[in-house]
C-alpha positions in Angstrom: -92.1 18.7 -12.6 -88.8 19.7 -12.3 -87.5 22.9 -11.6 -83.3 23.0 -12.4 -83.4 26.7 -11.2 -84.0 25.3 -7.7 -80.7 23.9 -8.4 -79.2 27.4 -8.1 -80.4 28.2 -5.0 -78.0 25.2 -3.1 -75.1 26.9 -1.6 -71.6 26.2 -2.6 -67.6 26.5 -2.3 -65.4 26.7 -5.0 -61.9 24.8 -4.0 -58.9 22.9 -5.6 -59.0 19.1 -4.9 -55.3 17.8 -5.9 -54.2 14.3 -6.0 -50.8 12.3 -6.8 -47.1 13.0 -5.6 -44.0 14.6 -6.4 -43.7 12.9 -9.8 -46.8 13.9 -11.0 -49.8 15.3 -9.8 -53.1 17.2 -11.2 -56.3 18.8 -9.6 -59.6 20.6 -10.5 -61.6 23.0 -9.6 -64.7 21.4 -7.8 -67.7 23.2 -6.0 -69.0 19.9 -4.2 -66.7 19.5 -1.3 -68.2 19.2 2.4 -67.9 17.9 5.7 -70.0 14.6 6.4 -69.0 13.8 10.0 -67.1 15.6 12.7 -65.4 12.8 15.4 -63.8 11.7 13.3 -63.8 14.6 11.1 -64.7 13.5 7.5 -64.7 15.2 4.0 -66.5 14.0 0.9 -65.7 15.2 -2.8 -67.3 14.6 -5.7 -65.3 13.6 -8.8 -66.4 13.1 -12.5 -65.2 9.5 -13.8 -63.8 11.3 -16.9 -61.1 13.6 -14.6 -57.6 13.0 -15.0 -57.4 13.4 -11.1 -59.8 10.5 -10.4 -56.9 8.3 -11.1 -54.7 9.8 -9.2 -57.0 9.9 -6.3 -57.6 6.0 -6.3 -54.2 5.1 -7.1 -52.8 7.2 -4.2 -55.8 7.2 -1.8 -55.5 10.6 -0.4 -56.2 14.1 -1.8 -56.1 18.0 -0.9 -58.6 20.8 -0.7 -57.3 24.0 -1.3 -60.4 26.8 -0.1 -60.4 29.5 -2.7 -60.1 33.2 -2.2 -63.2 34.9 -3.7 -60.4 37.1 -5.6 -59.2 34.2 -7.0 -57.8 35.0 -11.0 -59.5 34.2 -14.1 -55.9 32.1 -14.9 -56.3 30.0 -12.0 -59.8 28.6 -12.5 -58.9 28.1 -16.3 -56.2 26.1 -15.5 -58.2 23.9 -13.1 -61.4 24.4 -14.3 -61.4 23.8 -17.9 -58.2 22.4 -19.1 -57.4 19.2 -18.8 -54.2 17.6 -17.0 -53.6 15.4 -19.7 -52.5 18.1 -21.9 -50.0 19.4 -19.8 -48.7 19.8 -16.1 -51.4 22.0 -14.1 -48.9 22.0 -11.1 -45.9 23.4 -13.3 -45.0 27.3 -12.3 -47.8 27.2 -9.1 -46.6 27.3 -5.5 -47.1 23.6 -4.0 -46.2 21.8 -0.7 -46.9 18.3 -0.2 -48.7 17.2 2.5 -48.4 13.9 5.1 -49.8 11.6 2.3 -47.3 13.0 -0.1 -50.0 14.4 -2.4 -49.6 18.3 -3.4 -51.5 21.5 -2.0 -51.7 24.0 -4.1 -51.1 27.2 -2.0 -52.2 29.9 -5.0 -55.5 31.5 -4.2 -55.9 29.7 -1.2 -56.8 30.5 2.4 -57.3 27.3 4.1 -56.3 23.6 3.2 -57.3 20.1 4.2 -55.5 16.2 3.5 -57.4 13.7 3.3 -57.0 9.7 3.1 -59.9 8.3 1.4 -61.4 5.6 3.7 -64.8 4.9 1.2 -65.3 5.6 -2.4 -69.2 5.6 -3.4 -70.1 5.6 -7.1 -72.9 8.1 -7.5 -73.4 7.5 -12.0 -71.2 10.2 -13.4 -69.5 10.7 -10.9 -67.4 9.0 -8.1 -67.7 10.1 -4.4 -64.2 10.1 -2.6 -65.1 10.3 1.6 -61.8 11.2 3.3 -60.8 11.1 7.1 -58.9 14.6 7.7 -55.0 14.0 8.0 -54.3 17.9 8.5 -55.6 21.2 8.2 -53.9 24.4 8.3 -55.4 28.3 7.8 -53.2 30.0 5.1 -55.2 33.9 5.6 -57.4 34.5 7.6 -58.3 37.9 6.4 -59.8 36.3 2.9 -63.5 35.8 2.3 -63.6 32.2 0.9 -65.1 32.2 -3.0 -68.5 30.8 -3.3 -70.3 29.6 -6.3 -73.0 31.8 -5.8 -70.7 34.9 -6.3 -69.1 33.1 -9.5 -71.9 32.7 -10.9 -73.4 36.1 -10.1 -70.5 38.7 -10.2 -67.9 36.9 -12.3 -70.9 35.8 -14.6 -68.9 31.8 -14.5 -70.4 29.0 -15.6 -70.1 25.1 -14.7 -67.7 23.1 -16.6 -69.6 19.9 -18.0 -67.8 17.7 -15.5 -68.7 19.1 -12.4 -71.8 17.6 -10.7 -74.1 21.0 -11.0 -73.6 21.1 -15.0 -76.8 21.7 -16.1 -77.8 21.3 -19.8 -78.9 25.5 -20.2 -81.6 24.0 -22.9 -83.4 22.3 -19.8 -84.0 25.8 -18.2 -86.0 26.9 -20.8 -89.1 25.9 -22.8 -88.8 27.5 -26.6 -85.8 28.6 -27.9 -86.8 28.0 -31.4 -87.8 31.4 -32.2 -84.5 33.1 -30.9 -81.3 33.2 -32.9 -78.0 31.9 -31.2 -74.4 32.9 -31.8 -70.8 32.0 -30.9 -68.2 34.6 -29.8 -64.2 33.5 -29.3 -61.8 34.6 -27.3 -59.1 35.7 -29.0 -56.6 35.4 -26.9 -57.4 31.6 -25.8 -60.1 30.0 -27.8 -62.6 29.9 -25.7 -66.1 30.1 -27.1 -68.6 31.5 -25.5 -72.1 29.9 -26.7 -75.0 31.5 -26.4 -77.5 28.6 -26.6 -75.6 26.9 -24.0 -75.1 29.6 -21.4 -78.4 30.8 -22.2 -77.7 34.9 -22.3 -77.2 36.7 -24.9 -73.3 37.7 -25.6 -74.8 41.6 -26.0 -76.4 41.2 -22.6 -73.4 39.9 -20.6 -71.7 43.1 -18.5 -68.6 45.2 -20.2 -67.3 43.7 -16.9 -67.7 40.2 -17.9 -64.3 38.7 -18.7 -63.3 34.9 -20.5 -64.0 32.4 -17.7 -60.5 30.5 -18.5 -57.8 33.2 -19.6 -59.4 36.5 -17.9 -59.8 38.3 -21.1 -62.2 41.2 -21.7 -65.4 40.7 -23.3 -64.3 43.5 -25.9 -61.4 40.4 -27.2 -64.2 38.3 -27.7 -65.1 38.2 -31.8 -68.6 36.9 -33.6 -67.9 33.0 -35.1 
């Protein structure tokens, strides 16, 4: 039997892994970064095949982590979290400096960095696995309390886009749903729908502090579709 709850209960970061150069670049918002060896210090992140930023990591073999601020705005995780790069420039209007490799950091929301070149790439199904030796590192504030996605999850009431590694279908956490009746809300400032049979909670039951995962919205801008 499995349990996908026990899923929760892994810890995990929320960052910005970034790929490409000056021309062009593009990121996401990934919660499966970690260290895998420590002389020589090595990172591993995990990558859905689908992501524009995949391409960008193979074709330029390197790629950034930018560590999140738990404060981190609603804006920021939309834009890396559930839009995609091949609609428009995610890098356009943020503050970026590009590292040794020439890909781009994005500074934004973010209290510590890392560069990586990618030295292995490991192909894990959905996703691919990009293990980087550490070019440079630099601490950006060190007064910040790095956002988990634990407290996402929690306090922010987020959920996992269906490309990151920890998407789970929410009809697998339950047994019967046949009896209960589902609905849709939209935001109506962005689009966003909010789908009760996915997330598994009721819209009603979400907290009046509960805002739109991708714009920052208030629940009270979300309307019945």
């Amino acid at each position: 039997m499995v349990d996908f709850e026990a899923f929760f209960k892994i810890t995990y970061g929320l960052f910005i892994v970034s790929s490409g150069d000056k021309t062009k670049g593009n990121g996401f918002i990934s919660n499966t970064v970690f260290q895998v060896s420590a002389d020589p210090p090595r990172f591993a992140v995990c990558c859905n095949k689908d992501n524009f930023t995949a391409g960008f990591i193979a074709r330029t073999g390197a790629f950034s982590v930018s560590i999140l601020e738990q404060d981190t705005s609603p804006e920021i995780m939309g834009r890396f979290g559930y839009k995609s790069g091949r609609d428009f420039d995610k890098m356009e209007g943020m503050s970026v400096e590009y590292g040794e490799t020439g890909v781009p950091i994005v500074l934004d929301a973010s209290i510590a960095y890392l560069e990586c070149t990618v030295i292995q790439t490991i192909d894990t199904g959905t996703h691919l696995m990009f293990i980087g030796e550490l070019v440079q590192s630099a601490i950006l504030d060190n007064t910040k309390v790095p956002l988990t996605y634990l407290y996402y999850r929690q306090e922010r009431k987020g959920i996992a886009p269906k490309n990151a590694p920890t998407y789970i279908d929410k009809s697998k956490l339950e047994t019967s749903k046949s009896s209960v009746a589902f609905k849709k809300y939209k935001c109506t400032s962005c689009g966003y729908i909010y789908n009760e049979e996915e997330e598994g909670v009721k819209f009603s039951d979400l907290p009046d502090s509960w805002i739109c995962p991708v714009c920052g919205s208030e629940k009270s801008d979300f309307i019945e579709v």
